[in-house]
C-alpha positions as CSV (number, residue, x, y, z in Angstrom):
1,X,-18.9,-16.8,-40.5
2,X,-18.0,-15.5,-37.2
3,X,-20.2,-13.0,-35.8
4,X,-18.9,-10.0,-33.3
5,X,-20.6,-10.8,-29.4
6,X,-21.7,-7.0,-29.9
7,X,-24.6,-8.2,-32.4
8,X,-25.1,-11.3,-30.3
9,X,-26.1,-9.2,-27.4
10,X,-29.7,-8.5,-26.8
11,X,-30.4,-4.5,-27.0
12,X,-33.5,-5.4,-24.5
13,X,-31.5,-6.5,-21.7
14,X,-30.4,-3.5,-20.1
15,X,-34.1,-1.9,-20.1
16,X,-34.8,-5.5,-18.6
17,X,-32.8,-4.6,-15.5
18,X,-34.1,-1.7,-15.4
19,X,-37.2,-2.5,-15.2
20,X,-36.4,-5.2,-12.5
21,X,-35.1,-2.2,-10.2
22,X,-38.3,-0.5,-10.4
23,X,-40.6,-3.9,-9.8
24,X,-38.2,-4.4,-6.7
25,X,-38.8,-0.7,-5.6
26,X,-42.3,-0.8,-6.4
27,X,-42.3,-4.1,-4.3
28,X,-40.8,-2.5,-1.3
29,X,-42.9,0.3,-1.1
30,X,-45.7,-2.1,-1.3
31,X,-45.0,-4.0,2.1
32,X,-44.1,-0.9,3.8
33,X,-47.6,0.3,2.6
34,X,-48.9,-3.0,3.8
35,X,-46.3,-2.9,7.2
36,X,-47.6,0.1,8.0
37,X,-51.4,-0.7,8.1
38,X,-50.2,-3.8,10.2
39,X,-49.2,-2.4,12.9
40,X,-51.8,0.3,13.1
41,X,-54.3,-1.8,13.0
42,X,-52.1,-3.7,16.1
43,X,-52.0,-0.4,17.8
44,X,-55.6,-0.2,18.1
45,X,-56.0,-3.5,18.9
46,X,-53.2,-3.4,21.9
47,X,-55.5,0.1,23.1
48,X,-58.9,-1.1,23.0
49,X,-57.8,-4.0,25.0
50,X,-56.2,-1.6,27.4
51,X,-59.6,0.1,28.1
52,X,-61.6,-3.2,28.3
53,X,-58.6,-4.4,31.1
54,X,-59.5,-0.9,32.8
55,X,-63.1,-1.5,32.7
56,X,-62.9,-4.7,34.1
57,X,-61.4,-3.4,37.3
58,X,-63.7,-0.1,37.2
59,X,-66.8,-2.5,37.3
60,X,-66.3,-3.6,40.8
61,X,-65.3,-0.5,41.9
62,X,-68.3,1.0,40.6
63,X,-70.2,-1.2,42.9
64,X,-68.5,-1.1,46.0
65,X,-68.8,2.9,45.7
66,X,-72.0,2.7,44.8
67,X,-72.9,0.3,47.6
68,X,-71.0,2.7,50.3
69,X,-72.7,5.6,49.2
70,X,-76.3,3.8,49.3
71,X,-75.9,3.0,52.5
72,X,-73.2,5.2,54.6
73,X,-73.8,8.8,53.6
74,X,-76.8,11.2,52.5
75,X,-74.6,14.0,50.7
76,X,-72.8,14.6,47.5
77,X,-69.2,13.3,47.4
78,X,-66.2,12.6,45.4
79,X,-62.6,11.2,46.0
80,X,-59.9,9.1,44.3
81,X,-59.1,5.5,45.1
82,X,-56.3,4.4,47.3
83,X,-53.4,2.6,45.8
84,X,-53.6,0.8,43.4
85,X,-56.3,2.6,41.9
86,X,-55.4,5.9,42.4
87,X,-55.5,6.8,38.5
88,X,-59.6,5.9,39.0
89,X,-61.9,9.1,40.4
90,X,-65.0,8.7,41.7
91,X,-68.0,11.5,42.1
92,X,-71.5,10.1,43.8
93,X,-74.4,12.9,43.1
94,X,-77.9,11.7,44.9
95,X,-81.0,13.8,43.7
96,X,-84.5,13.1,45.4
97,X,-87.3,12.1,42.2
98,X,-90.2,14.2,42.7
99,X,-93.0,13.3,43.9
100,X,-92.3,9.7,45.1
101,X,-90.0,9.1,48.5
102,X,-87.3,7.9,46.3
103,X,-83.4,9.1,46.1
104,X,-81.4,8.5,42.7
105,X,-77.7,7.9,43.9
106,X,-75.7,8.3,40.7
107,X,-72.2,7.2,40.5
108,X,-69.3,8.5,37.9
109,X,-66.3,6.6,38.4
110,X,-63.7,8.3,35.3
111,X,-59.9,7.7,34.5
112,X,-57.5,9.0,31.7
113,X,-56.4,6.3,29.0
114,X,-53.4,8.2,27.3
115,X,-54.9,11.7,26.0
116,X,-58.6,10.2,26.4
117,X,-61.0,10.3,29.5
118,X,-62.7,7.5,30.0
119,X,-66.1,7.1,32.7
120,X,-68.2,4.2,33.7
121,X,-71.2,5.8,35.4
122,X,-74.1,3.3,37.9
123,X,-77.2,4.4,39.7
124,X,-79.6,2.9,42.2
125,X,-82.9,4.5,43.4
126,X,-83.0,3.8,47.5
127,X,-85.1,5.5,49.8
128,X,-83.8,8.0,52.4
């Protein structure tokens, strides 16, 4: 009772590796999916701590141009920073409030960040 190996063989195990090949595509797609949302999410990450880091430096400068302007000049002005911060503008409006002796002395200090513009804006009231 010898049997042939072609009725031995099981008629299953070619749609078996079949089906392997698309679990291993379907698999692949998967953590390029996954990859993909990874590094996105990274991206923003790297960005947003980008503009915090330019913040950080815009504070100060914010404040030392506000302080100049409070006390070393009566008019409406705007510039750019010397080196190193020469990416950083800065624009100083001052606009007398009615009816008291008081001076608002607004400061807009504004950068680019990639294709966004960023500003960081600080005010004092002072009197003339």
């Amino acid at each position: 009772m010898m049997e042939s190996r072609a009725s031995n063989q099981n008629p299953f195990a070619a749609s078996k590796r079949g089906m392997a090949l698309i679990e291993l595509l379907v698999s692949i797609v998967m953590i390029g999916v996954g990859m993909t949302a990874i590094i996105r999410a990274l991206d923003g990450c790297v960005r947003t701590s980008a503009v915090s880091l330019d913040r950080d430096i815009v504070r100060p400068l914010l404040e030392q141009t506000l302080h100049e302007h409070t006390f070393n000049s009566d008019k409406n002005d705007s510039g750019r920073f010397e080196s190193p911060f020469e990416r950083f503008e800065w624009r100083v409006a001052r606009k007398p409030i009615e009816g008291t002796p008081l001076t608002e002395i607004k400061t807009t200090i504004s950068w680019r960040h990639g294709q966004k513009r960023y500003s960081m804006e600080g005010s004092r009231l002072c009197l003339p």
